[in-house]
DRENSE-55547 format. One line per 5 residues: for each residue x, y, z of C-alpha. Coordinates in Angstrom, 2 decimals, always signed. Layout:
BEGIN
X:Y:Z; ...
! end
This chain:
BEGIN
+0.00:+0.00:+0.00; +1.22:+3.43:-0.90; +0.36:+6.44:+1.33; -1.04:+9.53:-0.64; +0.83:+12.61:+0.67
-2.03:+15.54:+2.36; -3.02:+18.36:-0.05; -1.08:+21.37:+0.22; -1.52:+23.03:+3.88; +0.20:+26.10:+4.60
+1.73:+26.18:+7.60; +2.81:+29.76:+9.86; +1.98:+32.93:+11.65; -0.73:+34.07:+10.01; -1.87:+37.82:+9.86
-4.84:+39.96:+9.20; -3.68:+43.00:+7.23; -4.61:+45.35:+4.60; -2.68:+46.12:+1.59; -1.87:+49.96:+0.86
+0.37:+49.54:-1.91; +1.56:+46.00:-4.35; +4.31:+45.38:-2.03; +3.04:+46.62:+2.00; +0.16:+46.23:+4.42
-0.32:+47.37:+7.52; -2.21:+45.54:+10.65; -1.74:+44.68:+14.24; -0.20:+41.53:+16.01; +0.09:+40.26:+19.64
+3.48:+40.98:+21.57; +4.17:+37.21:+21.21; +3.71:+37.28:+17.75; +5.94:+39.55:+16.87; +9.08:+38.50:+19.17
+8.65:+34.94:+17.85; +8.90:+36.80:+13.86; +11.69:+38.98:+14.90; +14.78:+38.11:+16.88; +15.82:+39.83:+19.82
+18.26:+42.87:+17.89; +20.24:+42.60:+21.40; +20.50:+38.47:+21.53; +21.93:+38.96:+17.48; +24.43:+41.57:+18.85
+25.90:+39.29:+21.47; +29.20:+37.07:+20.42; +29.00:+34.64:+22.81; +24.75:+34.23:+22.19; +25.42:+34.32:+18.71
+27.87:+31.47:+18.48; +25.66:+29.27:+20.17; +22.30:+30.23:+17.87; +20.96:+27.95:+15.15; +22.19:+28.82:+11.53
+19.11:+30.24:+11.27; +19.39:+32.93:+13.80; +23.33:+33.92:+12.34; +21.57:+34.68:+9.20; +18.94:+36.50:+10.65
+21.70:+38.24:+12.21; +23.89:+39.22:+9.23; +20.72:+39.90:+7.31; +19.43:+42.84:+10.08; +23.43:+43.81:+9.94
+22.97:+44.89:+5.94; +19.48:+47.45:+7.20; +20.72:+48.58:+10.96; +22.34:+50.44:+13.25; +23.88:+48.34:+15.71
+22.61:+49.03:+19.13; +26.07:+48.82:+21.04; +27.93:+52.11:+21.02; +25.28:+54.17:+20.51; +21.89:+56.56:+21.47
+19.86:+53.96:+20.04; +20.95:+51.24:+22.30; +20.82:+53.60:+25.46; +17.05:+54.32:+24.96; +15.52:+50.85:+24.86
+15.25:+50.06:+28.49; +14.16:+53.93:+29.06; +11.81:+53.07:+26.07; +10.54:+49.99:+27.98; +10.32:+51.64:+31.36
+7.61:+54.06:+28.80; +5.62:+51.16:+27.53; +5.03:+49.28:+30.75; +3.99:+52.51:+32.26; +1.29:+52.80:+29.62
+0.49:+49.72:+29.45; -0.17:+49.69:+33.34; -2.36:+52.89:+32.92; -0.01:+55.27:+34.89; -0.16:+57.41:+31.67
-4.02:+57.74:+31.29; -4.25:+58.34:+27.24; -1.33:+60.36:+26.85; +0.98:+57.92:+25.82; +1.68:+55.97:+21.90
+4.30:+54.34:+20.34; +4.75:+54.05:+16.66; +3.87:+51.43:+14.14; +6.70:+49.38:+13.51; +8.51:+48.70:+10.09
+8.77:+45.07:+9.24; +10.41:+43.53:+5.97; +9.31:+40.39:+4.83; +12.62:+39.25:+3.09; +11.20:+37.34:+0.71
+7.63:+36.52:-1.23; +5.06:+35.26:+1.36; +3.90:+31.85:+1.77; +0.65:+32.34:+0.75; -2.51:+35.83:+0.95
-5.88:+35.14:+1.09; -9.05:+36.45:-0.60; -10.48:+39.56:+0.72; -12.22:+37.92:+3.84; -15.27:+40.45:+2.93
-15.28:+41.56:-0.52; -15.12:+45.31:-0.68; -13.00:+45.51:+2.73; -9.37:+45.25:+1.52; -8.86:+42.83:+4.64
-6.85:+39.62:+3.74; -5.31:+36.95:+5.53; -1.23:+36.28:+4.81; +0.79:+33.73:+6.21; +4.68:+33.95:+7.18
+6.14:+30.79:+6.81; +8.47:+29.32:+9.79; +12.07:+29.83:+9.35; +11.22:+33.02:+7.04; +13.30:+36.24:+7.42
+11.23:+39.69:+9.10; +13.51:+42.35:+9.93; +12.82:+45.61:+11.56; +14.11:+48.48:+9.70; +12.40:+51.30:+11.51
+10.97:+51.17:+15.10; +13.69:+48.58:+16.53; +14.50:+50.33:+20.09; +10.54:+49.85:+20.11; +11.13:+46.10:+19.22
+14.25:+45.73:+21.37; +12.55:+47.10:+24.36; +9.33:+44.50:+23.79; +11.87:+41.81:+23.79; +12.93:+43.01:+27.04
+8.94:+43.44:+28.48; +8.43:+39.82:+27.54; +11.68:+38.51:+28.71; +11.08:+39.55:+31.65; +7.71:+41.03:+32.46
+7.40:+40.96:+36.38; +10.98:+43.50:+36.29; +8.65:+46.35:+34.69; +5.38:+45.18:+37.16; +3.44:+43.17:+34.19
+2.70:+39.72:+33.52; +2.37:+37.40:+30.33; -1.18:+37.13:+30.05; -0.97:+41.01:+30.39; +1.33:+41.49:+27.08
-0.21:+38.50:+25.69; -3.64:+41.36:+25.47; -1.77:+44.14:+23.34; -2.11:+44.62:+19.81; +0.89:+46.45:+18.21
+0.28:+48.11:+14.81; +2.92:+47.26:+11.88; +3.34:+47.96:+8.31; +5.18:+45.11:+6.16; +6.91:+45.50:+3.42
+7.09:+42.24:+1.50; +10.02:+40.60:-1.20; +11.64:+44.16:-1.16; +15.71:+43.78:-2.51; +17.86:+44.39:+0.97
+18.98:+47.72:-1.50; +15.30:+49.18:-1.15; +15.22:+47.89:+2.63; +17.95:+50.21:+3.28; +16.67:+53.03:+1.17
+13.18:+52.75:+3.70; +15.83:+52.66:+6.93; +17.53:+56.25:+5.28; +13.96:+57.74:+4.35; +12.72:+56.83:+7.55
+15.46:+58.30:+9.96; +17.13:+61.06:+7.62; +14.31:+62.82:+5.06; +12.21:+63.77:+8.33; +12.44:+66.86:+10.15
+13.92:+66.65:+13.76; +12.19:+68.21:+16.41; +14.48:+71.02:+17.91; +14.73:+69.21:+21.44; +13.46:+73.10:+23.47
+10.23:+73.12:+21.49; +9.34:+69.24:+21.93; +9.63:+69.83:+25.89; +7.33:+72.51:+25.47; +5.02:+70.09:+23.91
+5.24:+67.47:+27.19; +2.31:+67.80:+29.50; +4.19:+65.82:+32.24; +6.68:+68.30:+32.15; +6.12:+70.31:+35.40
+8.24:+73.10:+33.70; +5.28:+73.13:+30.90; +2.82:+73.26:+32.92; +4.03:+76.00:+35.06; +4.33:+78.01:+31.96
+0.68:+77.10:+31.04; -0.60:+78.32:+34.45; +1.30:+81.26:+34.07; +0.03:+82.16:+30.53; -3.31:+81.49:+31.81
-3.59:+83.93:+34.75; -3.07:+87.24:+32.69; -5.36:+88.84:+31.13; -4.05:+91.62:+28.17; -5.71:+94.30:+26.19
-5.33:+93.02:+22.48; -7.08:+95.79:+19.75; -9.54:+96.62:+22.58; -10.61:+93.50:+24.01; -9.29:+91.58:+27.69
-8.40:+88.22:+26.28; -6.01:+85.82:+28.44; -2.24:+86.12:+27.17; -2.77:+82.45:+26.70; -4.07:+83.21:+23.32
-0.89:+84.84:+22.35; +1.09:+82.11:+23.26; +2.44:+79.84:+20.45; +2.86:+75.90:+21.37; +3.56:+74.97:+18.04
+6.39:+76.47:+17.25; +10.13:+76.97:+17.86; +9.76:+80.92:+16.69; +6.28:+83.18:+15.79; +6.24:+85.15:+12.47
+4.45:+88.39:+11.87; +1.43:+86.72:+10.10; +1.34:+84.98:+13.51; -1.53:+85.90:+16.07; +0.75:+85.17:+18.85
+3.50:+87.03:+19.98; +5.75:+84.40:+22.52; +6.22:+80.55:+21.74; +5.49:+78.11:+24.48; +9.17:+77.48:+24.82
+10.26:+80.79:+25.50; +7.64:+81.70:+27.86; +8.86:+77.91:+29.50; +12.19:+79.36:+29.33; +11.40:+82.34:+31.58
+9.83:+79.44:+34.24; +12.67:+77.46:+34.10; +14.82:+79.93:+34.83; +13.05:+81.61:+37.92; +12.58:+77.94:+39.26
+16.87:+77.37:+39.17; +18.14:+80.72:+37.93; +21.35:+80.42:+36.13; +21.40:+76.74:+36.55; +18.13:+77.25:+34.53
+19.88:+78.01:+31.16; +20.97:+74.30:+31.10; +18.07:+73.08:+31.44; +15.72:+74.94:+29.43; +15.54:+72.18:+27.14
+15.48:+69.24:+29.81; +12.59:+67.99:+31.48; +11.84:+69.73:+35.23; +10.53:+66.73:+37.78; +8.33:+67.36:+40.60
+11.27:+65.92:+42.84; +13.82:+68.13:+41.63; +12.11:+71.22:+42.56; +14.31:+73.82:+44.41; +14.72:+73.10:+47.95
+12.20:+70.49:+48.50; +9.71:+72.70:+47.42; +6.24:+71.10:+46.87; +4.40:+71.49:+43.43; +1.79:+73.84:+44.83
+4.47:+75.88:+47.31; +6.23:+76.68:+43.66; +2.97:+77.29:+41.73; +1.97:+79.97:+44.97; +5.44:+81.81:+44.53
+6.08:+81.33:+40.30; +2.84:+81.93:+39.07; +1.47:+85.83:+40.88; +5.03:+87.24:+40.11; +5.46:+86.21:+36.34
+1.86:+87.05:+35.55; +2.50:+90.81:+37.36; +5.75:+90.95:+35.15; +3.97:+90.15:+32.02; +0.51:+92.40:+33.11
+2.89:+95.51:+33.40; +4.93:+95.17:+30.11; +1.90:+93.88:+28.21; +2.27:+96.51:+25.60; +6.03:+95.21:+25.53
+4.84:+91.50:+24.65; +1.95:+92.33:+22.17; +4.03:+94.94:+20.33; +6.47:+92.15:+19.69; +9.08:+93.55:+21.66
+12.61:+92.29:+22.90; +11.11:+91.22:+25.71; +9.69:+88.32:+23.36; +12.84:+86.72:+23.01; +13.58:+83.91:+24.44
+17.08:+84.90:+25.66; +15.38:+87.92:+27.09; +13.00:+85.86:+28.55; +15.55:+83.63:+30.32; +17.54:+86.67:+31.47
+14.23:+88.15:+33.03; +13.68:+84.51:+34.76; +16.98:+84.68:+36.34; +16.92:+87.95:+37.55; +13.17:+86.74:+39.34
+14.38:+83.93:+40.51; +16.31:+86.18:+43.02; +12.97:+87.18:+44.07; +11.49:+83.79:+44.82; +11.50:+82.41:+48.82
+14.24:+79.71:+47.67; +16.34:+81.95:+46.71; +20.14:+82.76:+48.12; +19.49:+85.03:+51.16; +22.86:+86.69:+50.29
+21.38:+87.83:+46.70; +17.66:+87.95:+47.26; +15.63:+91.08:+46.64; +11.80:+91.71:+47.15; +9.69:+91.86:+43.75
+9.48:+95.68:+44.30; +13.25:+95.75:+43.58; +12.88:+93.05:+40.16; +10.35:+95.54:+39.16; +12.48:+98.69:+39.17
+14.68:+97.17:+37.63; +13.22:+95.78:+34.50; +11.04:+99.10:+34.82; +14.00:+101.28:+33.12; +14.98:+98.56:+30.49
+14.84:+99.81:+26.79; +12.56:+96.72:+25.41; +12.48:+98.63:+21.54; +14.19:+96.00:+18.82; +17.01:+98.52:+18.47
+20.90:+97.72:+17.79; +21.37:+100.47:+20.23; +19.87:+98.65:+23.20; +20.31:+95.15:+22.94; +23.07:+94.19:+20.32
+26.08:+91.73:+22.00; +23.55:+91.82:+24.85; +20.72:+89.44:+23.37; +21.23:+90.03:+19.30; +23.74:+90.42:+16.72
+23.90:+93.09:+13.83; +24.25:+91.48:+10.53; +25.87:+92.72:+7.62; +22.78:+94.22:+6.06; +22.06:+96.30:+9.60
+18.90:+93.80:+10.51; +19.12:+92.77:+14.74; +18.84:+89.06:+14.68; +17.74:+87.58:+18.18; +18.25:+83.53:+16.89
+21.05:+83.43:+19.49; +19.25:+81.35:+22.03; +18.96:+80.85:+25.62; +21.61:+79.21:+26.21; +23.92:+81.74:+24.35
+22.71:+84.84:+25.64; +20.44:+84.24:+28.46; +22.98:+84.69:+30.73; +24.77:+88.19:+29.57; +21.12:+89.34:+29.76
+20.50:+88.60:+33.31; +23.87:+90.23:+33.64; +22.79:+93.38:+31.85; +19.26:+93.84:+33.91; +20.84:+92.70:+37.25
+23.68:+95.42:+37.32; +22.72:+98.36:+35.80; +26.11:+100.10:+36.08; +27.35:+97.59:+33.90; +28.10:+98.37:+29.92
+25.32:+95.74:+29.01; +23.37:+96.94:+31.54; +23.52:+100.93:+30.91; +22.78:+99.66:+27.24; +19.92:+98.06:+27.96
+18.47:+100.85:+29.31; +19.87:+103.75:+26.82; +22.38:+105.19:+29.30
! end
């Protein structure tokens, strides 16, 4: 008797996806499912792990190695268990909604083993099937991928459990018998044809930034005439942007006006970390949140009530150096301040009462701005690069800078 061999059964992961191009789809898969189709990139990094893999993983390995970035000896590596530490805080619901990861960028190296039918004609939803053994690499979103490895390798280190990642559904694209060539081109588009986000104006975007949402409070509890009408100075506040424009409505970006909290909260130790994130534990002194938001909050908001014709006429006093130089000369007025240099609002007010806030050469140029060649006042100097000979100028007004400043 001969045995008759079974009719053609595919066998292997198999995925409900939607095509968006002839070559991609895009769909979700369990945590399990997609360490078991791509390799831990750490594990394929490691000599001694590596020499012990099947042939299988070493070619996985060299494969990833022609479309990657190793993770060793770089930023990339150093962010996956901070990464992690992000997702299991999500996950776990310490985050509320405010929290999302990326879809990650497979590559199917290779055609597939087999697509399906649409499952409901009309829907564009098919089934495909990765075979075992086949080649997935992650070309863009792998310190996402590394740092599920390391939730699922060890779940109860980041307070979760299996059945708990066994539950989330993580949102791919796949890009299917692409040439290792175009693989690499995705991996360049990906991380080089986008637009970085300058790092002072994407901490002005994080609302678990305490330093953000001092400046929002302080925004919000000034009121300003604008063309006749009392509207909060909130309006005239950019979060958007790294610097307004004339078409603009508003007059100060969120950064800046973060830039002048940051700075009253640590004074000169404030430049540095205008564009780093301010935790409730670091405040100064062991200051509480609301102890801070009681002292901060009335003083800025009288600063910006008085000079509110200097802020909606688009002033110096817009600029973010001039912004940080202001904060550091208030911080001097706050109750954690150095007894030996502290001074009582009254005194911060005289002084920035005599300051010269007109977008004139004469006042503020090697203070805050530079005169180009053509005679224009450029203030793109930055915080960081002038905050600090501003403070300088408004805190000692026998100074050069600080008779300047004031058209002495």
């Amino acid at each position: 008797m001969r045995l008759t061999m079974p009719t053609a059964v595919v066998e292997g992961t198999q995925l409900t996806v939607m095509p968006f191009r002839a070559d991609a789809v895009v769909g979700t898969m369990s945590v399990p499912t997609l360490v078991q189709l791509v390799p831990s990139p750490r594990a394929e990094e490691d000599p001694r792990r590596l020499k012990a893999a099947s042939g299988l993983v070493r070619r996985h390995a060299e494969l990833r190695a022609t479309v990657q970035r190793t993770l060793k000896s770089s930023q990339k590596g150093k962010n996956v268990g901070p990464y992690a530490e992000y997702i299991a805080a999500g996950l776990k619901g310490e985050l509320g909604a405010a929290w999302s990861t990326p879809p990650v960028t497979l590559w199917h190296a290779g055609p597939l083993a087999a697509l399906s039918d649409e499952l409901l004609p009309g829907s564009g939803l098919r089934t495909l099937t990765v075979a075992p053994g086949t080649m997935v690499v992650a070309i863009d979103g792998e310190t996402q991928t590394t740092a599920w490895h390391d939730l699922y390798d060890d779940p109860e280190k980041y307070g979760l459990t299996y059945p708990e990642l066994a539950q989330v559904r993580l949102p791919f694209e796949l890009y299917v018998d692409l040439a290792p060539a175009d693989a690499r081109q995705i991996f360049y588009d990906r991380n080089v044809q986008g637009v970085d986000v300058a790092k002072n104006l994407a901490m002005s975007m994080d609302q678990r930034d305490y330093g953000t949402r001092l400046a929002h409070l302080v925004a919000d509890s000034v009121k300003v005439d604008v063309d006749g009408q009392r509207v909060p100075f909130a309006r005239l506040v950019n979060v958007s942007k790294r610097q307004v424009s004339a078409s603009d409505r508003e007059v100060v970006t969120l950064s800046a006006l973060r830039a002048l909290v940051v700075t009253t909260l640590y004074g000169r130790n404030g430049v540095q970390m205008s564009a780093e994130p301010v935790h409730e534990d670091k405040l100064p002194a062991g200051h509480r949140p609301e102890q801070v938001e009681a002292a901060v909050v009335p003083v800025l908001g009288q600063l910006i009530a008085r000079h509110a014709r200097d802020f909606t006429a688009r002033s110096a006093i817009t600029a973010p150096a001039v912004l940080a130089g202001i904060g550091i000369a208030a911080h001097h007025a706050m109750p954690w301040a150095d007894p030996s240099s502290a001074f009582r609002t009254d005194d911060l007010v005289r002084l920035l009462d005599g300051v010269r806030w007109e977008r004139e050469a004469k006042y503020w140029d090697g203070v805050a701005a530079k005169t180009g060649t053509s005679g224009r006042l450029n203030f793109s100097g930055g915080v960081k690069d002038s905050g600090g000979r501003v403070a300088d100028a408004i805190l000692y007004p026998a100074t050069e800078a600080g008779r300047r400043i004031r058209g002495l």
